[in-house]
C-alpha positions as CSV (number, residue, x, y, z in Angstrom):
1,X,-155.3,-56.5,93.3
2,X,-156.5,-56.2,90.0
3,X,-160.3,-57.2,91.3
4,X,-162.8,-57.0,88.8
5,X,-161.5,-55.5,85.7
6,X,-161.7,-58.3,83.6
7,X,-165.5,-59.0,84.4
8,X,-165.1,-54.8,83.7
9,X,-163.6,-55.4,80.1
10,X,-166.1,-58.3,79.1
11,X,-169.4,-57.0,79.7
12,X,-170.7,-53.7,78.8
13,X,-173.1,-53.2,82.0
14,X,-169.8,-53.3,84.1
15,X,-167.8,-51.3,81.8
16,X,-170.0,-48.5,81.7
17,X,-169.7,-48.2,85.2
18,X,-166.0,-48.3,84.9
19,X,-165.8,-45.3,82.1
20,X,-168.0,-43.4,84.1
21,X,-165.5,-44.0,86.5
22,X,-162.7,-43.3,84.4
23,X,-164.3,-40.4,83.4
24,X,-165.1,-38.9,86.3
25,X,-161.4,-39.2,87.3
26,X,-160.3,-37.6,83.8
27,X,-162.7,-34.3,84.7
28,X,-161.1,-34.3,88.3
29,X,-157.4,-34.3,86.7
30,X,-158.4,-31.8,84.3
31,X,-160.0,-29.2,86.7
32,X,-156.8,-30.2,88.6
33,X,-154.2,-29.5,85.4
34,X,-156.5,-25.4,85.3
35,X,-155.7,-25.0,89.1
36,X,-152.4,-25.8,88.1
37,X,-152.1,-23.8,85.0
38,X,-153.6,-20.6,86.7
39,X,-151.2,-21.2,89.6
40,X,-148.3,-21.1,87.3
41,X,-149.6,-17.7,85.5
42,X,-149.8,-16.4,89.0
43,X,-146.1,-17.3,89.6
44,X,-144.8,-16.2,86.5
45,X,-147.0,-12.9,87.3
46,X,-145.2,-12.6,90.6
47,X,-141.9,-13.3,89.5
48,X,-142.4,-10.5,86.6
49,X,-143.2,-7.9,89.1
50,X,-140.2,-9.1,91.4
51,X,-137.3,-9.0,88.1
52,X,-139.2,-5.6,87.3
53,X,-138.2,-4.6,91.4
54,X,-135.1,-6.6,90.9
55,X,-134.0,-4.4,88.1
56,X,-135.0,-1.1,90.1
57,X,-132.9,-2.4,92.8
58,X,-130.0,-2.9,90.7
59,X,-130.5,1.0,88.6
60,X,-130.4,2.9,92.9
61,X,-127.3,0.1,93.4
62,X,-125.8,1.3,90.3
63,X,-126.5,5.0,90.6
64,X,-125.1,4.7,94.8
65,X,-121.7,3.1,93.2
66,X,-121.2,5.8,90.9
67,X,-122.2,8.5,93.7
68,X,-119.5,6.6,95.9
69,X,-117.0,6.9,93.0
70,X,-117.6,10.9,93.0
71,X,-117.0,11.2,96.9
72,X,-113.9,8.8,97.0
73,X,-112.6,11.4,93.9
74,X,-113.6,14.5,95.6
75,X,-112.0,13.1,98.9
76,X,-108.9,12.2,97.3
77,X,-108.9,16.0,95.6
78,X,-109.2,17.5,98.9
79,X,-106.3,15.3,100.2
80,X,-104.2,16.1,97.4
81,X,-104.7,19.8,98.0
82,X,-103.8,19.8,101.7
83,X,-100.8,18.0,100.8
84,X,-100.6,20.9,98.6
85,X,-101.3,23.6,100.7
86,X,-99.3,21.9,103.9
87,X,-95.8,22.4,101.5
88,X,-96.2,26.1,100.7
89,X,-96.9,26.5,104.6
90,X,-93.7,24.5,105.2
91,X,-91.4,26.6,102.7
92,X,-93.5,29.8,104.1
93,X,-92.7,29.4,107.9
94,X,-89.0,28.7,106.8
95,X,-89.2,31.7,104.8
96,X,-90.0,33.3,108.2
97,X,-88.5,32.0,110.3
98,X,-85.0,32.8,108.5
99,X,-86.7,36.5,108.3
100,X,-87.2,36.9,112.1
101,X,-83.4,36.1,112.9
102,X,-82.4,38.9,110.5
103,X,-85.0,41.0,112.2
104,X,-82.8,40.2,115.7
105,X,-79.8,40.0,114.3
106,X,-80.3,43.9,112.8
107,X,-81.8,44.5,116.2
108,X,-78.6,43.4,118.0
109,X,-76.7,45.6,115.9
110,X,-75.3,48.0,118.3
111,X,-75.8,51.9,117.5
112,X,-73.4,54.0,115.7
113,X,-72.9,57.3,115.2
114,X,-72.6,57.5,111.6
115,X,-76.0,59.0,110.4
116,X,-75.6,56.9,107.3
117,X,-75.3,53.9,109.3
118,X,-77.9,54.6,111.3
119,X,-80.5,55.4,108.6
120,X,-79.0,52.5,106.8
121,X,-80.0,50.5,109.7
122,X,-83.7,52.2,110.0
123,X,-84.7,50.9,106.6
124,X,-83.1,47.5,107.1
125,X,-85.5,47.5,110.1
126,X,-88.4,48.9,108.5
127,X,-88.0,46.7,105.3
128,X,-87.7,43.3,107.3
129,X,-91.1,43.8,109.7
130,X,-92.4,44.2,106.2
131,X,-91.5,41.5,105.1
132,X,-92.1,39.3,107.9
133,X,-96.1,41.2,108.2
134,X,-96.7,40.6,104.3
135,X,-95.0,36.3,105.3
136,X,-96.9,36.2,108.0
137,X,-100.2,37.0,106.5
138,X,-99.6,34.7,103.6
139,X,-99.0,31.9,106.3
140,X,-102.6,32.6,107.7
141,X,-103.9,32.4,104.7
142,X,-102.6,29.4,103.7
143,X,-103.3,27.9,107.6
144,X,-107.2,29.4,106.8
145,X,-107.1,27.2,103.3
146,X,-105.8,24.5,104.8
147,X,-108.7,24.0,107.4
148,X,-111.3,24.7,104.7
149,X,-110.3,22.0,102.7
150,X,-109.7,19.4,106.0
151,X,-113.3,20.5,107.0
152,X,-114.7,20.1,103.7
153,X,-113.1,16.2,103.6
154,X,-114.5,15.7,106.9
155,X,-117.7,16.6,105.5
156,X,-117.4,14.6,102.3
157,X,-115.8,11.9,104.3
158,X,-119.4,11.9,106.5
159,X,-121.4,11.8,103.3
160,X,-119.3,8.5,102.3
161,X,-119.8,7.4,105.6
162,X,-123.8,7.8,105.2
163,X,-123.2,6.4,101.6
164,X,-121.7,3.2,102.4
165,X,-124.6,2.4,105.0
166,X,-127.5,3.5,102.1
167,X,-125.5,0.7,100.3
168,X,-125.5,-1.8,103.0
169,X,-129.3,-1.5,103.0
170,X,-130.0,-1.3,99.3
171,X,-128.0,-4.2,99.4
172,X,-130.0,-6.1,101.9
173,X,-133.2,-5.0,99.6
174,X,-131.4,-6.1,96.5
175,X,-130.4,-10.1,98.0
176,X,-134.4,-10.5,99.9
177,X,-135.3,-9.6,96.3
178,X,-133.7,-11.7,95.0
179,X,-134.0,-14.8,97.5
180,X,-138.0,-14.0,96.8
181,X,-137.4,-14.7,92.7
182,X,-135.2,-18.4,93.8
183,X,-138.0,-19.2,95.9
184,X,-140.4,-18.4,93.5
185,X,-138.7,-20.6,90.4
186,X,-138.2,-23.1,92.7
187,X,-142.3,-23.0,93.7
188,X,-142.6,-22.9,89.3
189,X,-140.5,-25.6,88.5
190,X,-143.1,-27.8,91.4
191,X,-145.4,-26.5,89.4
192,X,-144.1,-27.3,85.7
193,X,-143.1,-31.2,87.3
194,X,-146.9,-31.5,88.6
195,X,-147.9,-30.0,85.6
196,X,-146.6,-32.5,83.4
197,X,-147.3,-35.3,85.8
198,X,-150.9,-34.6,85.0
199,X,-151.1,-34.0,81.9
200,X,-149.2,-37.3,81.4
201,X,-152.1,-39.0,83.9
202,X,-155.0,-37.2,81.4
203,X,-153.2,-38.4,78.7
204,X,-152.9,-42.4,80.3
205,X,-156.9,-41.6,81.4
206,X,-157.8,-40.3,77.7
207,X,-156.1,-43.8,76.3
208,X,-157.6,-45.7,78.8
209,X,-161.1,-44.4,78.2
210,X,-160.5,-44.7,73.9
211,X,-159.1,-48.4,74.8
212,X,-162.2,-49.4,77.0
213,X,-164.5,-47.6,74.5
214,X,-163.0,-50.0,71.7
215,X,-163.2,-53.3,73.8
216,X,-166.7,-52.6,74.8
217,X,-167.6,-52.7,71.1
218,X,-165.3,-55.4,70.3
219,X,-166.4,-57.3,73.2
220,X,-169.9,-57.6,73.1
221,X,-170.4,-60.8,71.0
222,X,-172.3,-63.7,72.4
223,X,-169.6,-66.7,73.1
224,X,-170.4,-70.6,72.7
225,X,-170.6,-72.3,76.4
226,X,-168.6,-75.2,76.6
227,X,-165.8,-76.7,78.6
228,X,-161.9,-75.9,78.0
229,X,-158.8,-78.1,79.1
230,X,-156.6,-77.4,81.7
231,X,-154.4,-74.4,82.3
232,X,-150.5,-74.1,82.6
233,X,-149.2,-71.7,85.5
234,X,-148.0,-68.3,83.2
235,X,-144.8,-68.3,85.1
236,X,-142.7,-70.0,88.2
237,X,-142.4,-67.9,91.4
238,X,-144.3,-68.4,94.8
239,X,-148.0,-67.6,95.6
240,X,-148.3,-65.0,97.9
241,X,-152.0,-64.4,97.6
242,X,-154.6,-66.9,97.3
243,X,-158.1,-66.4,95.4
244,X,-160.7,-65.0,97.6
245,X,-160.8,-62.9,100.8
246,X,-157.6,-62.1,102.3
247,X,-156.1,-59.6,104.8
248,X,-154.2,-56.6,104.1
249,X,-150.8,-56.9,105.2
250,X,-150.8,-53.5,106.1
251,X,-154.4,-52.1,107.4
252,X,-155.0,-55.9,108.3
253,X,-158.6,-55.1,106.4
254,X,-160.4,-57.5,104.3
255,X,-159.8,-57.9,101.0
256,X,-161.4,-59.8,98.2
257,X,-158.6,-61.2,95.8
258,X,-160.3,-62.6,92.5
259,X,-157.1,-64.4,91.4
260,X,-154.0,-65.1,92.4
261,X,-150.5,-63.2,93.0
262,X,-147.1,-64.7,91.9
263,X,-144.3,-63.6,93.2
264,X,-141.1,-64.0,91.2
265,X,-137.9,-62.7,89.2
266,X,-137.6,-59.7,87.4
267,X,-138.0,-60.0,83.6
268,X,-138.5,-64.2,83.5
269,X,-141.3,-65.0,81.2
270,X,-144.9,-65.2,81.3
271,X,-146.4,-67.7,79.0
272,X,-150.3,-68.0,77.7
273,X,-151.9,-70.2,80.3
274,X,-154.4,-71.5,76.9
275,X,-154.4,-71.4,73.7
276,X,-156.6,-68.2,72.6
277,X,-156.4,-64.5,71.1
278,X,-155.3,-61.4,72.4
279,X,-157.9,-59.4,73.1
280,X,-156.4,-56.6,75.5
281,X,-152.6,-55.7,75.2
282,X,-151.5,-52.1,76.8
283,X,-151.7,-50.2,79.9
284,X,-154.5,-50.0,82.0
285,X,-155.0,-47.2,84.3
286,X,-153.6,-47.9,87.9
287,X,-153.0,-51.3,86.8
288,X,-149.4,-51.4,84.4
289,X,-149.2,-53.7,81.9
290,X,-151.6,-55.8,81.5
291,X,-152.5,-58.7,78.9
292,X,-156.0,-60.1,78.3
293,X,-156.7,-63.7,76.3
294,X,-160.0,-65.2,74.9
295,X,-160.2,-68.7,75.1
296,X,-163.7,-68.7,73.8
297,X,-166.2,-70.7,75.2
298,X,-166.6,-68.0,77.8
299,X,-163.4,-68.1,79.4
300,X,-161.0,-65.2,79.9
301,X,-157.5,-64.8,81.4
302,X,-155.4,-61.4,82.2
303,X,-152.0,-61.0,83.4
304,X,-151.1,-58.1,85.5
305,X,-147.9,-56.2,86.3
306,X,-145.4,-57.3,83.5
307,X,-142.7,-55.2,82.9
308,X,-143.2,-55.3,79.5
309,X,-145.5,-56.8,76.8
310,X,-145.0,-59.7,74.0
311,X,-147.9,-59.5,72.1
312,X,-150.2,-57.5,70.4
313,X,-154.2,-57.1,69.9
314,X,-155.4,-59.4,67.8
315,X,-152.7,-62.1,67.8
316,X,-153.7,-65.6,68.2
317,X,-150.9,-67.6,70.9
318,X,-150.5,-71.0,71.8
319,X,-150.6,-72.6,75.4
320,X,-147.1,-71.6,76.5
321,X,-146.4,-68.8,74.3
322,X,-144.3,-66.6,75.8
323,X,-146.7,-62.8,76.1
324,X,-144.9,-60.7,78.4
325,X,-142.1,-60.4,81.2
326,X,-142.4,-60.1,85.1
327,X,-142.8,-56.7,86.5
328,X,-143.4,-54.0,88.9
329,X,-145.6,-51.6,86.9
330,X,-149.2,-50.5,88.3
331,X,-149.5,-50.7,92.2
332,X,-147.1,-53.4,93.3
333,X,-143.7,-52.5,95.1
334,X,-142.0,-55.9,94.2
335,X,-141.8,-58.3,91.2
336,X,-145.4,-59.9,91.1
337,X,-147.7,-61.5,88.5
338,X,-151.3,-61.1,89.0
339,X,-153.0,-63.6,87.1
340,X,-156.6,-64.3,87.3
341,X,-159.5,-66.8,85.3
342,X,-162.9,-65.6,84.7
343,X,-165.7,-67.4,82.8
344,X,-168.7,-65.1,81.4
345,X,-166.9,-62.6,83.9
346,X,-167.4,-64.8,87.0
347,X,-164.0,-65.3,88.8
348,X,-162.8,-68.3,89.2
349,X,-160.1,-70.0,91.5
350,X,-156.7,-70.6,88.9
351,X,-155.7,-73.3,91.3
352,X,-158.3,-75.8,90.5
353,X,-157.6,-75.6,86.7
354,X,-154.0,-75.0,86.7
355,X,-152.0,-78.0,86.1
């Protein structure tokens, strides 16, 4: 219901009340855009700290991987060198083992009595459990390397072990960190969309303010009482709401209707119900599209919800002209015209001057 806003437009006392009002709603939606504005600088102050945190996270991530790359190196050195070690204690205990047969098999030798043979024998003796002490102590060396280097990979291996689980949890840090900074844009782009919904709604209350401001001055002029003809309906369709008091479909509260509401297709046409000029042409705020004529003599009509507008201020229109289309824009959820008829701002019912 568009109420009283043309009685609003028309006469100063009224529209004072209705800047004030405007006005009032401009400084709530403007104390409204700085909440939002210092809510934003709080979130893009958050979300600096967190990429500053995210970054750290990713420099001890960084610095783990190339510690894990040092291990893995000096793990696969360590292998490599047992491997190492493992064939020289292979050829080694051959080396032996060949050595203690001929140890036996001199052993089993059976005695002579040549001394030459004998002695000959001696030093075979002597020279072979030399042998076999200096193979045998190489072998325990090489046994005594051999478990250095295993222990050392075991210990290595541990400190990979410890490594990968350091990772696992810098890891953990690193994705909350950054499932903090997606919820946090996410919160920011809310922010930016109401953001520029208000700003948009300041910038539709800031018009609507300058626009009422201009109509009160324009508006003001004394207008000669007299008697017009009759009006044409501004467009087919079905009334749905009749002049006067009426019950909300919805809170099934009283309601006081100060024209009539039309409901009918998209886009058809709605024509000047009088001859007259365009006084009022643009959006109004909470109302869409609206289109105001003076008839002179007092009388008034506006047209509410059109989808789009015809005409523009100032333009003089015949009875029929064609001003605007059928819409949805301001509060209604379905094709409707509003159309009203006021005289010195008094509404009155269309129905008993429409023809």
């Amino acid at each position: 219901m568009i109420g009283i806003l043309i009685s609003i437009l028309i006469f100063s006392a009224d529209y004072k009340g209705e800047l004030k009002k405007v006005e009032k709603d401009l400084e709530e939606t403007q104390k409204e855009l700085e909440t939002l504005k210092k809510k934003e600088g709080s979130i893009l102050n958050e979300l600096e700290k967190i990429d500053i945190e995210a970054e750290r996270q990713e420099r001890k991530l960084s610095q783990l991987k190339k510690n894990e790359k040092k291990i893995r190196e000096k793990i696969e050195f360590l292998s490599k060198g047992s491997l190492t070690i493992q064939k020289s204690i292979d050829e080694k205990s051959n080396r032996l083992n060949k050595g203690i047969l001929l140890f036996y098999r001199e052993l089993s030798i059976p005695p002579s009595t040549d001394i030459i043979q004998c002695r000959q024998k001696e030093e075979n003796i002597f020279y072979l459990k030399q042998f076999l002490k200096g193979e045998k102590s190489i072998l325990d060396n090489l046994s005594s390397k051999k478990d250095s280097l295993l222990l050392s990979k075991n210990i290595v291996q541990d400190e990979l072990k410890s490594l990968l689980a350091l990772q696992k949890e810098e890891k953990a840090i690193r994705n909350k960190i950054l499932a903090q900074k997606k919820a946090k844009r996410k919160l920011l782009n809310t922010v930016k969309d109401k953001k520029g919904e208000v700003e948009k709604l300041i910038a539709e209350l800031k018009r609507s303010r300058e626009e009422l401001e201009e109509f009160m001055r324009i508006a003001a002029k004394d207008e000669k009482k007299g008697k017009v003809g009759k009006f044409i309906w501004p467009s087919r369709g079905t009334v749905i709401s009749n002049f006067g008091t009426v019950i909300d479909p919805v809170y099934g509260t009283k309601l006081l209707n100060n024209g009539i509401d039309i409901r009918a297709k998209e886009g058809m046409g709605v024509v000047a119900s009088h001859d007259g000029e365009i006084v009022y042409a643009s959006r109004f705020y909470g109302y869409g599209n609206i289109v105001i004529i003076d008839h002179e003599n007092g009388y008034h009509t506006l047209y509410a919800h059109l989808a789009n507008i015809e005409v523009m201020k100032g333009e003089k229109v015949k009875q029929g002209e064609t001003i605007g289309r059928v819409g949805t824009s301001g509060t209604v959820s379905e094709p409707t015209l509003h159309f009203e008829i006021r005289r010195d701002g008094r509404a009155i019912n269309p129905l008993t001057l429409l023809k």
